[in-house]
N, C-alpha and C positions, 0 to 999 in steps of 0.2 A: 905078241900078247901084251895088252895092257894092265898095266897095275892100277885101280882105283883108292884111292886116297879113302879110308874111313874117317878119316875125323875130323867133321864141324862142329860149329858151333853156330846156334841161333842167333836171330834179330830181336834181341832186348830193347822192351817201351813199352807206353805206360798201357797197361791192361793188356799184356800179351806174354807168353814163358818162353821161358828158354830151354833148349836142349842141352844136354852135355852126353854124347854119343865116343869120348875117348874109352872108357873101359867096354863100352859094346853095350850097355845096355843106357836107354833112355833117361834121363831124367830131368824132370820139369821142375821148377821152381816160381814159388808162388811172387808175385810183383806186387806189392801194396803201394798205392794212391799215396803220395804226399800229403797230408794235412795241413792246409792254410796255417801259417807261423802266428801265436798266440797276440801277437805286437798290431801284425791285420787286422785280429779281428777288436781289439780293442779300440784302434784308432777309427775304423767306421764304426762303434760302438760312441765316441766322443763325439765323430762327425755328425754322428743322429741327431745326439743331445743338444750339440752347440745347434744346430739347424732347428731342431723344434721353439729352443729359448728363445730364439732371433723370430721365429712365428707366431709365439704364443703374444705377444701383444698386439700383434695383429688378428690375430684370433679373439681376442680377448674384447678387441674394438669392435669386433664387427655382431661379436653376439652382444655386447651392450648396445648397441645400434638398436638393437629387435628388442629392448627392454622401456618402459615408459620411464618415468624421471623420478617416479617413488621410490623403485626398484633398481634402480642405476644405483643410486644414491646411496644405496645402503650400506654399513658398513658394519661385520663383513659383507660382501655382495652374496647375492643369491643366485647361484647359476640355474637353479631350475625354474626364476620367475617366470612367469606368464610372458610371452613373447607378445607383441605391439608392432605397431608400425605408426606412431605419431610422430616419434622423431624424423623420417623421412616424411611425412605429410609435411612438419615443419618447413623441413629442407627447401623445398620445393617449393611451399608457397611462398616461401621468402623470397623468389624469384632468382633463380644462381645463373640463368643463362646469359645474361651481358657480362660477368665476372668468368665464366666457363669460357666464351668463346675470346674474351681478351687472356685470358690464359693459353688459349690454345694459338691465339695469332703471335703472340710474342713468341711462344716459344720454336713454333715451327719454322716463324723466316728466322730467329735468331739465328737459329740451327742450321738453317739452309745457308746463313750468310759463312759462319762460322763455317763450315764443312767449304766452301766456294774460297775461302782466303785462305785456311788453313794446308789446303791438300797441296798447291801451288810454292808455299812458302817449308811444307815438309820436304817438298821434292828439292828444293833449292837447298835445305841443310843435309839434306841427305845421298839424292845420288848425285848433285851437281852440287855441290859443296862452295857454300861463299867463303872468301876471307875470312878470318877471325867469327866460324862457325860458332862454337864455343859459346863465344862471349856473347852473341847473338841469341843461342838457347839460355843462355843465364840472364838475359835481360828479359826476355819473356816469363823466365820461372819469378823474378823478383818480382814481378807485377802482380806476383798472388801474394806476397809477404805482405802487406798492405792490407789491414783489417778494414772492411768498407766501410765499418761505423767510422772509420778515423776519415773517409773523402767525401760522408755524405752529404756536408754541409757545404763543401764547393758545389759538389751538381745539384744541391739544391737551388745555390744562389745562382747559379748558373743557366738552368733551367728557368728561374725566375725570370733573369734579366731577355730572354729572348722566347719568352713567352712557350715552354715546351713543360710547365706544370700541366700534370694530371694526361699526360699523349702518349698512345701507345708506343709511336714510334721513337720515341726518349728511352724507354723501356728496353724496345728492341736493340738499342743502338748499344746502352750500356749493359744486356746481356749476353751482346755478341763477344763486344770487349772481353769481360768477366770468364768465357768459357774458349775465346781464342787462344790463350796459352795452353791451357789443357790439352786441345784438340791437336797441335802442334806435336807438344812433346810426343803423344799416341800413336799418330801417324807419323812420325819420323822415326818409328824403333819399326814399323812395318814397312816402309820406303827403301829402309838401308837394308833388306835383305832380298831386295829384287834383281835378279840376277842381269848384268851390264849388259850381255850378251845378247837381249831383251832390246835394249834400246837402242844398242849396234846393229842389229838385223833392222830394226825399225826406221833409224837412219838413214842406212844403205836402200832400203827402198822409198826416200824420198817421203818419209810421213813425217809432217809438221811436229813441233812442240804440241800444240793443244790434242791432236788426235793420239798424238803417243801417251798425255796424258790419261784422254777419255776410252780409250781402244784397247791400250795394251796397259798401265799401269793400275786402273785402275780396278778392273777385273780379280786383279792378283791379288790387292790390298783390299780387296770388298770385308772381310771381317773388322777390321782393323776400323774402316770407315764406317763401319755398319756400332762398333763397339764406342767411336768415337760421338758419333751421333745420337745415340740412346743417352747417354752420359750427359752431353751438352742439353738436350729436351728435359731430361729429371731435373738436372740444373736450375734450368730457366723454369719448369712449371712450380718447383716447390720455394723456391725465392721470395722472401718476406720485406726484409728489412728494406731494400730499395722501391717497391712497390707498396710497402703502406706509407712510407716518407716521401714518395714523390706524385704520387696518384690519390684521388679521394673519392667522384661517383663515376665518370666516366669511363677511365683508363685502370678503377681498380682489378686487381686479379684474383682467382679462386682463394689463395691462400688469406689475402685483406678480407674478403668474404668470409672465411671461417670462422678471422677473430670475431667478428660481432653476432654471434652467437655465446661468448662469453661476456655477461651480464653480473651486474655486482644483486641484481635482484633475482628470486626463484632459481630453478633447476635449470641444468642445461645441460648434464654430463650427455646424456642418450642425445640430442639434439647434435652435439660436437662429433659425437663419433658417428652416427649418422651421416654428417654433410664431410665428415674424414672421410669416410670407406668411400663416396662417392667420386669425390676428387682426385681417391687415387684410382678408380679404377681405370682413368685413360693412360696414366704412368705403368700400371700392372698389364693393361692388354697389352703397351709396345714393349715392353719386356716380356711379356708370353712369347709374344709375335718374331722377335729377335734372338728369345734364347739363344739358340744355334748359335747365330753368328757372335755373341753377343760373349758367351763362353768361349768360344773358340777364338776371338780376337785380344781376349783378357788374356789368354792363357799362353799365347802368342807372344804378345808383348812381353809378359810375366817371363818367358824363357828368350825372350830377345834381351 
């Protein structure tokens, strides 16, 4: 004859009770839900805030866009004026397409160039490590301490003297420059966490440098490149001061387009934000377009 054991006890979690069956009779006990810690909810309550502040002047641009220049003007403003669309009529017949499309040609080979030098030169500081690495990522970080207005008058004269005033591809050359250390340091914090074992297997089966580059490392580190690449294109499209000082009708870009819409005569406020909202919105769809990878390689880094 066997003795049976009376006394368990239940499986305690969240939304379920528990038994207690030692004195013989039943009893349940009620489980309450944890409530979010008060510190939570306040800091997505700051998060909101600081995120809307960061919007609202962009919000702010886009509905004075749809206002005429009486009503822009005003001051206080009026938010409920009569909405317009002269300011984009302006826009537009002002002709932005040779400014729009040399914006867009610098920035995209810049970017292609910068991402093609960059990924090769991150692998080398990173899983195949040169000599006196180090000093190698600090000579590249020093070449952003260097305020442009203080070199703009060499590449001026310089451009002068071999005739590359007002060419795009003077542009392209010195926004590749401009966003190659960036892109460097980005992709060398995503590089160094690529597991060896990766390119020991790839080795052993006889696959090249360049295809272990394009095949197997690259795949791994697509955030990283994806986060790098966005960065280096906002770079190059919103870039002023080397592109109104070195360019004038032919090779000028969206942003030299903007300024001359500011006039010392009449109104211009709705005209400005008009030809603004427009020029960003090729910066805003490839940040749509990227988010994903875009946050996740930020954040990546940020924890590397």
């Amino acid at each position: 004859m066997s003795t049976t054991d009376t006394t368990g006890t239940g499986t305690t979690g969240a939304g379920t009770t528990s038994a207690d069956t030692t004195s013989g009779t039943p009893r349940h006990t009620e489980v309450r839900h944890a409530k979010p810690p008060r510190s939570g909810v306040l800091l997505s309550a700051a998060a909101w805030v600081i995120g809307f502040l960061f919007a609202l002047p962009v919000l702010w641009m886009v509905l004075t866009s749809f206002h005429n220049e009486n009503d822009a003007a005003k001051n206080p403003p009026d938010v409920f004026a009569p909405l317009s669309l002269d300011g984009y009529r302006s826009f537009f017949d002002a002709g932005p397409w040779p400014p729009l499309l040399n914006s867009l040609t610098a920035s995209v080979l810049s970017t292609a160039l910068v991402l093609l030098l960059a990924f090769p030169a991150a692998y080398a500081l990173s899983i195949r490590p040169v000599k006196k690495w180090t000093d190698v990522l600090f000579f590249f970080l020093s070449t952003k301490m260097l305020p442009i207005v203080a070199g703009i008058l060499p590449l001026y004269l310089f451009a002068q003297t071999v005739g590359l005033l007002d060419n795009i591809w003077w542009l392209i050359l010195l926004y590749t420059s401009m966003n190659l250390p960036i892109a460097i340091w980005m992709l060398r914090s995503f590089l160094a966490e690529v597991p060896v074992e990766m390119l020991e297997a790839a080795s052993v089966d006889g696959a090249s440098l360049t295809r272990t580059l394009k095949d197997i490392v690259a795949p791994v580190v697509m955030p990283g490149i994806a986060s790098a690449a966005l960065i280096c294109f906002i770079f190059s499209w919103n870039e002023l001061l080397l592109a109104r000082v070195l360019t004038s009708t032919v090779a000028g870009t969206a942003p030299v387009f903007l300024t001359g819409f500011v006039t010392s005569q009449g109104l211009f406020l709705a005209k400005v934000c008009a030809a603004s909202f427009v020029v960003s919105l090729p910066v805003l769809a490839a940040g749509f377009a990227a988010q994903d990878k875009l946050v996740q390689g930020l954040s990546m880094g940020a924890v590397k």
